[in-house]
N, C-alpha and C positions, 0 to 999 in steps of 0.2 A: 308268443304272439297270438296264436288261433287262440287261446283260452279266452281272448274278449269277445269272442262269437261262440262260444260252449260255454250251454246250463247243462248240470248234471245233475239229476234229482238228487236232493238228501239222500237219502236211504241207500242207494247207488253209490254215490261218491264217500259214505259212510263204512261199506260194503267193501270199497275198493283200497280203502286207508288201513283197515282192519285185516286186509289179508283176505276175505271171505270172495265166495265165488260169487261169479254174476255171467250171466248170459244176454247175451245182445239179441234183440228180435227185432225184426222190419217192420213198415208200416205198409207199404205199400196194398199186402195183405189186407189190410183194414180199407183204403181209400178207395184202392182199384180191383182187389181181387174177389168180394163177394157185396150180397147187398145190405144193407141194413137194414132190420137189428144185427143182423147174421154174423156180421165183420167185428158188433162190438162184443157180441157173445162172446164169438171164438177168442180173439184176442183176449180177453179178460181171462178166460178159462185156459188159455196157453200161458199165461202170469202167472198163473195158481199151479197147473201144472211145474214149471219150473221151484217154485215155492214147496211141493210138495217133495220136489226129490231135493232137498238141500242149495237151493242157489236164487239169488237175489233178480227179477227179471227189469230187464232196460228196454222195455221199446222204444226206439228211435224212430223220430220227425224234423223236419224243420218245421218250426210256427213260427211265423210272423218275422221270422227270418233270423232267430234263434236257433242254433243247433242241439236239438234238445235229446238227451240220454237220459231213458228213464221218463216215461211222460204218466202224469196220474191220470184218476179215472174218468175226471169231468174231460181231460184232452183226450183218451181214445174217444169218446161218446161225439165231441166236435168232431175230429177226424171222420170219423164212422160217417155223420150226415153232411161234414161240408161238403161243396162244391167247390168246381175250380182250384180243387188240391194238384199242384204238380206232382208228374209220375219223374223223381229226381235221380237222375245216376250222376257219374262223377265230374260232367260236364255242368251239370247245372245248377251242383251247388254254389258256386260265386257269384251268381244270378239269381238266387231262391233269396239268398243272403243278402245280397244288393239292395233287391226291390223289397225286402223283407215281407215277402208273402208266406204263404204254404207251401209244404214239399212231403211228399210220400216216398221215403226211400226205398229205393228197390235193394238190391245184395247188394251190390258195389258199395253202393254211397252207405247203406248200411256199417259195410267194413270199413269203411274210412272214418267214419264218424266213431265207431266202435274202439277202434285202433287211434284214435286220438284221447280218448276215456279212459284206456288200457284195458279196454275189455277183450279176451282173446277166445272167447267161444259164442258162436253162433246159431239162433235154431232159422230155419227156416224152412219153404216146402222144397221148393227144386231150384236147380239152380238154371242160370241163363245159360246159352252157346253157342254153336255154332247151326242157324238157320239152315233148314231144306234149301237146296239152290245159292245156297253161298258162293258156287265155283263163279255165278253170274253176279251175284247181287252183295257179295263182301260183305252178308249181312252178318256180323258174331257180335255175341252180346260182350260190354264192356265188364259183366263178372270175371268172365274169365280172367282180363288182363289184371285185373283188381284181385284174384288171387293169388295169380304169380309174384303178385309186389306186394301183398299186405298182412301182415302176419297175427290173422284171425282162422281161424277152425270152422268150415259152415257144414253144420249136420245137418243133411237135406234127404229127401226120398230119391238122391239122382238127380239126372239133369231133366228137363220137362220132357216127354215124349213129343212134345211137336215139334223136336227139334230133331236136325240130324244128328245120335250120339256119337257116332263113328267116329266125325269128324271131331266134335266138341271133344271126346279123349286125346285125340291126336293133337289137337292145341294143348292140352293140360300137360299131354308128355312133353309137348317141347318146348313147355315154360316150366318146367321141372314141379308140376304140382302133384305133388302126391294121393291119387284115386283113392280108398280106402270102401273096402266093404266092411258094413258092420253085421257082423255076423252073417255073412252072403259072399259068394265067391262073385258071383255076378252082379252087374251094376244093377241097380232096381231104373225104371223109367216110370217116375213117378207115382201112377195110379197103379201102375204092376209093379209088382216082383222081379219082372223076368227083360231081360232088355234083348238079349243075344250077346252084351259084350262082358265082358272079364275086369275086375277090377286090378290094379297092381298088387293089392294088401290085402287078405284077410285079417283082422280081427275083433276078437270075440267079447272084448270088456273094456268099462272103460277103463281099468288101469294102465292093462294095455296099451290103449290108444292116447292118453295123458302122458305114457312113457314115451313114447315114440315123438308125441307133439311136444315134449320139452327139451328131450337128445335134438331136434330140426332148430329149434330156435337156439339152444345154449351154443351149437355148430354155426349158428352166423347163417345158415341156411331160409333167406328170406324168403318170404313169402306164404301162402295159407296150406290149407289141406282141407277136401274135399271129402267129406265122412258120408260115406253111402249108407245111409239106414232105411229098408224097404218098409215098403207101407205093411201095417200088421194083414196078415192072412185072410182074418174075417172081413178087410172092409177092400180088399184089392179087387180091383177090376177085371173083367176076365179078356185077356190081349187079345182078340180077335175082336171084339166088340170094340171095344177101346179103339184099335190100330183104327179101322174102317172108320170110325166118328174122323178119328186125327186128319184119316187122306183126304177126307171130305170136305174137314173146315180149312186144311191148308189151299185143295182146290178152291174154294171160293174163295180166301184171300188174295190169293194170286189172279180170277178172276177179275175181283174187286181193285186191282192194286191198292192193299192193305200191305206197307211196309212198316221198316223199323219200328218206333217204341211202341207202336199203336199194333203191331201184329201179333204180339205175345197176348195183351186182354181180348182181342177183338177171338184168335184162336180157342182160348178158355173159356172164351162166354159161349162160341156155337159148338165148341164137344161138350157142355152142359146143356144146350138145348137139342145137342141130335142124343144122350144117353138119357133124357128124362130126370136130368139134376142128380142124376147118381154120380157123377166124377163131382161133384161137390159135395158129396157127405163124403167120399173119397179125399178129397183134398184135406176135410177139415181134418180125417183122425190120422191122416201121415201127420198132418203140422203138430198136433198132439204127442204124436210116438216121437217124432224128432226135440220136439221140445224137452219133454224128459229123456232121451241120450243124451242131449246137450247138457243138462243138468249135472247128471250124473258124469260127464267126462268134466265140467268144470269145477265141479267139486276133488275129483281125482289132480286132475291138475294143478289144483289153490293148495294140496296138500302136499306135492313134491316141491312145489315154490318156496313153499313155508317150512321145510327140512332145513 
């Protein structure tokens, strides 16, 4: 039934027939996450990247109220300048698709769309959680619940530093989703290395980690896995700088009353104006590093499938 509302690019669903790997990437990145030209740069060059280490890339959008998997070059370049693009998680695809507008998938909707494609590896930069002041404001992002029930892989830098990690582990343990450092014992927060918490799993490769991600699913064991991959050395932020931007722009949201979907951009955009646009050359080469893990664990993966 959903395949009359999903296009899935040639090459993609070529890719996916064939046995060969493919990596699922968001859009959201491109519509909401930096400016243009910037968003189509990177996105095009996180394509290439995955291309480079062996695996076929799927950026996901809605247009025009098409679920689209795999979107070509002239559609990131639209995405990149339009306006009035929805920022879409799992609530508002029946709505995007309705009115057949635009939609920018954030992770969630990302997996859902991805996981209807059978695509089962994910890059992306950080993941959504459990907001500062949740105990008052119930704020948690819907990725999470979207990992405990969907069985895609998201290799991300961690979950975003403006969030509370603490907590955001403690929802993943008790929806049975599996942390994973990649090559890090400690969870990375984003623009850093260093978070203060502990991940459940080391491991070091992707075999490793395609082992592990095909024993979870061949066991009936539903839902995703969480691949912490820290941003590379050279381009990490230094935590104290970083922390102090974070407590600053979260205070003025909270000032502001800036909640839900709008607090996650409105946060990213003033810790790029209080670091001098340096967590933005920051963001772009985590989404780079994670891109190729994701490559590399999808191609490991495509290969124990195909045994």
């Amino acid at each position: 039934m959903f395949r009359k509302y999903l296009d899935i690019k040639p090459e993609v669903a070529k890719a996916l027939a064939e046995g060969k790997a493919v990596v699922a990437l968001e859009s959201t990145i491109i519509s909401h996450g930096m400016p243009y030209p910037q968003n189509v740069k990177t996105a095009l060059e996180v394509e290439s990247i995955v291309r480079e280490n062996g695996a076929i890339p799927a950026t996901i959008a809605i247009l025009g109220g098409r679920l689209k998997v795999g979107l070509t070059e002239d559609e990131i370049e639209y995405l990149g300048k339009a306006k009035n693009v929805i920022k879409t998680s799992r609530r508002d695809i029946p709505f995007i698709v309705a009115k057949g507008v635009d939609g920018a998938t954030t992770v969630a909707s990302t997996m859902i769309l991805a996981a209807l494609a059978g695509v089962k590896v994910f890059a992306t930069g950080g993941i959504g959680g459990v907001h500062r002041g949740a105990q008052e404001t119930y704020d948690v992002s819907a990725d999470l619940q979207e990992l405990a029930q969907t069985n895609v892989a998201v290799v991300c830098a961690g979950a975003k530093s403006i969030l509370d990690i603490g907590l955001t582990l403690e929802y993943l343990e008790t929806h049975g989703v599996p942390v994973v450092g990649y090559q890090t014992e400690e969870l990375p927060a984003f623009y850093t290395r260093k978070s203060g918490f502990g991940v459940d799993y080391r491991i070091d490769s992707p075999v490793e980690l395609a082992t592990a991600l095909k024993a979870k699913w061949d066991l009936g064991l539903q839902g995703g896995m969480v691949v912490a991959n820290p941003i590379p050395e050279a381009y990490a932020m230094d935590y104290d700088v970083i922390t102090e931007a974070i407590n600053s722009a979260v205070k003025e949201a909270e000032e502001k009353g800036i909640k839900g979907k709008e607090s996650t951009p409105f946060l990213l955009a003033k810790v790029k104006e209080l670091t001098a646009g340096t967590s933005l050359d920051a963001n772009i080469q985590l989404v780079y590093n994670n891109a190729k893990v994701a490559a590399q664990l999808a191609v490991e993966y495509q290969t124990l499938q195909n045994k």
